[in-house]
C-alpha positions as CSV (number, residue, x, y, z in Angstrom):
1,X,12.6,-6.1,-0.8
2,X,11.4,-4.3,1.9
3,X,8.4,-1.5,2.0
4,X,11.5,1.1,3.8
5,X,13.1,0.1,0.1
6,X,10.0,1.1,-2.1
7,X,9.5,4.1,-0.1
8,X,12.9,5.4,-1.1
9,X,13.3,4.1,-4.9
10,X,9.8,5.2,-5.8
11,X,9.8,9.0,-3.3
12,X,6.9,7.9,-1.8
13,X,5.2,10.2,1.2
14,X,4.7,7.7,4.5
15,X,1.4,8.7,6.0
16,X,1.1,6.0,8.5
17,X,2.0,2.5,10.1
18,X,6.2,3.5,10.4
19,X,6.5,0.4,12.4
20,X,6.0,-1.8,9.5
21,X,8.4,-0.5,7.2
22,X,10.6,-3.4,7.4
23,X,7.6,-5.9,5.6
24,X,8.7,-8.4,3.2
25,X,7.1,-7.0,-0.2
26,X,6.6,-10.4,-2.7
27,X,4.3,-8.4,-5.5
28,X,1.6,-5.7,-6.0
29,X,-2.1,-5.2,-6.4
30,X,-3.9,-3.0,-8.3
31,X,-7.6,-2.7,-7.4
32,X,-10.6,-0.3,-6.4
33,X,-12.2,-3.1,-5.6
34,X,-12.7,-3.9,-2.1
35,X,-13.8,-7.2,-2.7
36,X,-11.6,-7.9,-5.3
37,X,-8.8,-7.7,-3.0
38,X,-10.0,-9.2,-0.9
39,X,-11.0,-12.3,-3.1
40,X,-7.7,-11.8,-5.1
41,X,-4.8,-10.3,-3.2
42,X,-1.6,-12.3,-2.0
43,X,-0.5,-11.8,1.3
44,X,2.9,-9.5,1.0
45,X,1.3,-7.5,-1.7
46,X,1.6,-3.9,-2.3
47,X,-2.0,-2.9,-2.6
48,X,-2.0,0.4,-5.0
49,X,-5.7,2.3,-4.8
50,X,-7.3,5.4,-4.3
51,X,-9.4,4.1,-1.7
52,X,-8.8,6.1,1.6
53,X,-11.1,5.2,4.0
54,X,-10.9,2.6,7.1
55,X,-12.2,-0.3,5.3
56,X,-8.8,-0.5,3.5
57,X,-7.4,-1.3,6.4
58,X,-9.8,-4.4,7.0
59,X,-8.5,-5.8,3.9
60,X,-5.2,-4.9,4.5
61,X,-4.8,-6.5,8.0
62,X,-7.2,-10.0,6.9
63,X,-4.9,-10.1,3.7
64,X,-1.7,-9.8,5.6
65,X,-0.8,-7.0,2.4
66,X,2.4,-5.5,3.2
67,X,1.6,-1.6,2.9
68,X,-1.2,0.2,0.7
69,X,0.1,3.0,-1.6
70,X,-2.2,5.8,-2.5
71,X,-2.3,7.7,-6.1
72,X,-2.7,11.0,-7.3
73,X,-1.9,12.6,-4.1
74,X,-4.7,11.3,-2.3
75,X,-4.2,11.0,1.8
76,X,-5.6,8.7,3.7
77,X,-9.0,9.3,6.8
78,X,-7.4,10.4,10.2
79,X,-9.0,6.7,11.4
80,X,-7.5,4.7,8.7
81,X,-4.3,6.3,9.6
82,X,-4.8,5.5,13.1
83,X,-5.7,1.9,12.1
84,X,-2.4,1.6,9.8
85,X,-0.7,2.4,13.3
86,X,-2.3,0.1,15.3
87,X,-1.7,-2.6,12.6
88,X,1.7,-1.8,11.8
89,X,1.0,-1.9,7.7
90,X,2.6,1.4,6.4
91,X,-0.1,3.7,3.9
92,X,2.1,5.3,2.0
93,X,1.1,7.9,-1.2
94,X,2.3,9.7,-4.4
95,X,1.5,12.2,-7.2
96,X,1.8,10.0,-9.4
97,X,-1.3,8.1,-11.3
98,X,-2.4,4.7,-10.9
99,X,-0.8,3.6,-14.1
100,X,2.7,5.1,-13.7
101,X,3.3,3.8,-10.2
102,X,2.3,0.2,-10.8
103,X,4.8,0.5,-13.7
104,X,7.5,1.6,-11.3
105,X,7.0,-0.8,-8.9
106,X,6.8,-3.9,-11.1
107,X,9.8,-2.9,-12.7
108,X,11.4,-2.7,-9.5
109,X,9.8,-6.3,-8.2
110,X,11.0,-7.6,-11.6
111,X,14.8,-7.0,-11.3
């Protein structure tokens, strides 16, 4: 599946990285945690926070995650959307809480 697919099935809002859209997603990862993604991510992951600053983007990019999805209609800094861009991996968002969204997209990875 590809993050262009996850952004339709799940009516997710792309904030940034549009050229990455066609990344190979393998699974998700739910953390606040900097460092526990960092320590614990797979690389093709869908990274779900509420994190919005740049630093998300380090991870991100050394991680090789596929896109970051933000909750509860948070947006991500005007320079971690800049470094999405420059990367390519997509920061995408929803209304929805942590909880509900990694529900929806396991149930889509599962099928």
């Amino acid at each position: 599946m590809q993050v262009i697919d996850l952004v339709t099935k799940l009516n997710l809002q792309v904030f940034s990285g549009n050229n990455g859209l066609d990344r190979e997603v393998n699974t998700g990862y739910v953390s606040d945690l900097l460092s526990d993604v960092m320590g614990n991510s797979e690389a093709g992951s869908v990274w779900i926070t509420l994190q919005t600053h740049k630093n998300t983007m380090a991870i991100a990019s050394l991680r090789d995650l596929a896109a970051i999805i933000l909750v509860n209609s948070q947006e991500p800094e005007e320079d971690t959307a800049e470094q999405s861009n420059e990367e390519g991996i997509p920061i995408l968002g929803t209304t929805l809480p942590t909880f509900e969204i990694t529900g929806k997209l396991y149930d889509l990875l599962k099928k």
